[in-house]
N, C-alpha and C positions, 0 to 999 in steps of 0.2 A: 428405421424411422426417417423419411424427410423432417428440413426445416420446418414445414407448418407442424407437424406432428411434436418437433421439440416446442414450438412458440406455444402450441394449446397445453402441454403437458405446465411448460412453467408459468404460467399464467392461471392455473386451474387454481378452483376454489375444493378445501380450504389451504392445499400446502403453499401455498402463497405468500398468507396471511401469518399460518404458524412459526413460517420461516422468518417471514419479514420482524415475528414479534421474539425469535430468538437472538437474528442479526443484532436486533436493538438492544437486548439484553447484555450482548458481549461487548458493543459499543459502549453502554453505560455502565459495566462493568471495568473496562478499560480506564474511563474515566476518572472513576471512582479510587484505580490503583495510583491511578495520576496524581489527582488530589491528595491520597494519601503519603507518596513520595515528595510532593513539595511539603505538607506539613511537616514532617520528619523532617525534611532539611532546613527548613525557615524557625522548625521551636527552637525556644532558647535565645532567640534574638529578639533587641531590645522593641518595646512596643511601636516605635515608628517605623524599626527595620519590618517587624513580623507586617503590616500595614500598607508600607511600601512596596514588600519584594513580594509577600504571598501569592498573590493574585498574578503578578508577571511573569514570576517564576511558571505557575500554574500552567497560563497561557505558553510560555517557552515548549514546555514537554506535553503538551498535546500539538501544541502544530507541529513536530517535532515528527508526533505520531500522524500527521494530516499527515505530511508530506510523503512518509514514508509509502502508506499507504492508497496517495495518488499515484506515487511513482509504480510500483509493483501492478494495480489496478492496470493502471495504461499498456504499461507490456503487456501484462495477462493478456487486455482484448487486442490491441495487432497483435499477438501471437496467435488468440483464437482468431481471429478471422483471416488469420491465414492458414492455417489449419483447416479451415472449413469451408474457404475455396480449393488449396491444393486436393481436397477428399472430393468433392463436390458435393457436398450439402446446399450448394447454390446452384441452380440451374443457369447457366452459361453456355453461349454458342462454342462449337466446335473451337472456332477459328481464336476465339477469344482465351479457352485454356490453351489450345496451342501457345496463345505469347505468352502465356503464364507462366507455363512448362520453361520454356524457352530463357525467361529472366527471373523466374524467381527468386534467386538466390538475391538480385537486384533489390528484387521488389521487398525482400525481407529486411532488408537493410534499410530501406526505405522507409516499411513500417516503425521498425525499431525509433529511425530519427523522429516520426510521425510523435510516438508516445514523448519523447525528449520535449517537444513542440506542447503538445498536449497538457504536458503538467505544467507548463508555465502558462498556458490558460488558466489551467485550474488554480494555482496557487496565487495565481495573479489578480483574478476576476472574480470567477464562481466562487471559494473560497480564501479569501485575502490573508494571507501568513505572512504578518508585521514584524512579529517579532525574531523572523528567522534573518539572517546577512544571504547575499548570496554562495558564500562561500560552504555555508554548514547546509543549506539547501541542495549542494551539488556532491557533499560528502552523503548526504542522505542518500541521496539519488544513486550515487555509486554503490552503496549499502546494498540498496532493494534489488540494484541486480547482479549483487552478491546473492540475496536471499533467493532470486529466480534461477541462478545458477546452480545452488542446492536441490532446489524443486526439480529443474530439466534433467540433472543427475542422480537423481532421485525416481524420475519414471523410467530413464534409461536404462540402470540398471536392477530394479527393482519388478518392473514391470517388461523386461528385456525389451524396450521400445526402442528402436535405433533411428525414430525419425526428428529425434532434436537433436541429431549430430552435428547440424549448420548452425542451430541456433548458439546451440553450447559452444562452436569452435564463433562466431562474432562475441558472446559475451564475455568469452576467455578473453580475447583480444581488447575488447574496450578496457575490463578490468584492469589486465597487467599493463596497458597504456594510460590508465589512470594513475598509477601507482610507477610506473616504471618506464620513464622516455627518456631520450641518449644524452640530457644533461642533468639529468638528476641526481642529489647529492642521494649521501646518505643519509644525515641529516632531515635533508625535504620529504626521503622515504619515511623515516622515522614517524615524522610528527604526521605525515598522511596516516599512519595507523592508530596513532594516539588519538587522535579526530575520530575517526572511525570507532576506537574501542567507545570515545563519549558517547556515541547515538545508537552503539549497540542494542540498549534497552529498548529502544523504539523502535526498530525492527524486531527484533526476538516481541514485544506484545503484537504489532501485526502477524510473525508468523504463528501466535497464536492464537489469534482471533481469525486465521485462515486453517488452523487445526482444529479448531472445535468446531467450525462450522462445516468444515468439508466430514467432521466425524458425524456430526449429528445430519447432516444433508445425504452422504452415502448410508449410512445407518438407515433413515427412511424412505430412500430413493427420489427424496424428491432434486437430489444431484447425481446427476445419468453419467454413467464412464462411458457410455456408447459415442455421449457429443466429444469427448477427446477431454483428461483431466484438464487440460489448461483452461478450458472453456468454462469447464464446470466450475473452476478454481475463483473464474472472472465473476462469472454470475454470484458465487458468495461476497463478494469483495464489493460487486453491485450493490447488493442490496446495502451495506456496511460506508459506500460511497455517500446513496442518498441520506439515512439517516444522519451521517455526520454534517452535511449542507443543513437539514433540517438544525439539528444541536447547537452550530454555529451561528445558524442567522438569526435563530431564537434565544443564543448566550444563556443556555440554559444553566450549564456548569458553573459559569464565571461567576453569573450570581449566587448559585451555591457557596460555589469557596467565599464569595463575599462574605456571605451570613456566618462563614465559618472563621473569621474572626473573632476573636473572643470579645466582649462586651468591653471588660476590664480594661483591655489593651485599647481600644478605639476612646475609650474616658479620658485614657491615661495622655491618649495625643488631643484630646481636645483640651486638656487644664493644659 
C-alpha cells in the first residue's frame, strides 16, 4: 500500500466514525473511573472539605492522565514518521534519503527532543494543565517512556522486530539518566521512584485505553500492521488526543463532578 492508499483507507466512511465513536467511549470511560477514585478518596470528609477538594482533586488525576497521554502520543508520531520515511512510504529524491541514511541515527534523536518540545506545547497552550508543578509533569513524562519502552520491547521480541534496536538503546539511556547521574544519592534514587509509583495509575489507564483500542482497531482492521505498530498505535492515541481538547475546552466532566456533590453537603456550607 502507498501513503495515499493508507490516508483513503483511514479516512473511509463508516470506520472512521465507528472508531472515533469507540475512542470516545474509552475516553469517557477513563473519566468516569477518575471521578470515581476522587470520590472514594474525598467521602468521609467534612462538608467544606468534600466541596473544596472534590472537584481539584478531580481535575489533579485527569491532567495527570492528559499528560501522560500527550507525552506517549508525541513519541508515538516522531517515531512513526520516522519509520515511515526510513521504509519510504514518502516519496523522497534519491539524494535526500541518502542524508537520511547517512544521519539518522542524528535525526532520531532529534525527533525524540522534538516530541519533549511538542508536549510543552500541548500542556502549555492547546490543553492548559494548572494543576500539575513542573516537577510531577517531568516524572510523568519520564513514566510514558517507561511505558514506550515496554511497547518497543514488546514488538522486538514478540513480533521478532529488530528495527527499534536504536530507539530502545536512547530510551534506555534517557531513562537510567533520569533515575541514575554520577551525583546521585540514594536517597534522591529513592524518592524518584516513590514519584513514579504515585502516577503509576495514570499510565497503566493510558496503557489501557491504548489496549482496547489497538484490540478492537486490529480486531476490525481498521488499524493496519502493514503501516508499522507504532504508527498504527499513534493513530489510536490521535483520535483519544482530539476528543480529550474537545472534553476539556467544553469542561464537560468538571461539571459533572460539580453536580456530583451532594445537595446536603453544599446546605451544610452555605448555613
Amino acid at each position: 500500500m502507498t501513503f495515499s492508499d493508507y490516508i483513503k483507507h483511514y479516512f473511509s466512511f463508516p470506520g472512521i466514525l465507528i472508531f472515533a465513536a469507540i475512542s470516545f467511549a474509552i475516553v469517557c470511560l477513563i473519566h468516569g473511573i477518575l471521578m470515581g477514585v476522587a470520590k472514594y478518596r474525598i467521602d468521609g470528609k467534612t462538608a467544606e472539605d468534600y466541596n473544596n477538594h472534590f472537584v481539584d482533586y478531580f481535575d489533579r488525576l485527569i491532567e495527570e492522565y492528559y499528560e501522560a497521554m500527550f507525552s506517549s502520543s508525541l513519541i508515538l508520531f516522531f517515531i512513526g514518521i520516522y519509520f515511515l520515511i526510513s521504509y519510504q512510504y514518502f516519496s523522497i529524491s534519491e539524494g535526500y534519503y541518502q542524508f537520511w541514511q547517512k544521519y539518522e541515527d542524528y535525526i532520531l534523536l532529534a525527533f525524540i527532543l522534538l516530541s519533549i518540545l511538542s508536549n510543552n506545547l500541548m500542556d502549555h497552550f492547546v490543553v492548559p494543565l494548572t494543576k500539575l508543578n513542573r516537577e510531577t509533569k517531568g516524572i510523568l513524562r519520564m513514566a510514558s517512556m517507561l511505558y514506550m519502552l515496554v511497547i518497543f520491547l514488546f514488538i522486538k521480541f514478540i513480533y521478532q522486530d529488530n528495527n527499534y534496536d536504536t530507539i530502545i538503546g536512547y530510551f534506555l539511556t534517557l531513562v537510567i539518566g533520569r533515575f541514575v547521574y554520577f551525583d546521585a544519592s540514594i536517597h534522591e534514587f529513592v524518592n524518584s521512584v516513590k514519584k513514579i509509583k504515585e502516577i503509576l495509575p495514570s499510565v497503566l489507564l493510558v496503557l489501557m485505553s491504548s489496549a482496547l483500542l489497538a484490540l478492537f482497531g486490529f480486531a476490525t482492521g481498521y488499524l493496519l500492521k502493514s503501516n508499522g505498530v507504532v504508527l498504527s498505535l499513534f493513530i489510536a492515541h490521535f483520535f483519544c488526543i482530539l476528543e480529550i481538547i474537545v472534553v476539556a475546552k467544553l469542561q464537560i466532566f468538571e461539571k459533572i463532578a460539580m453536580k456530583m456533590i451532594p445537595e446536603k453537603k453544599t446546605e451544610n456550607i452555605m448555613e
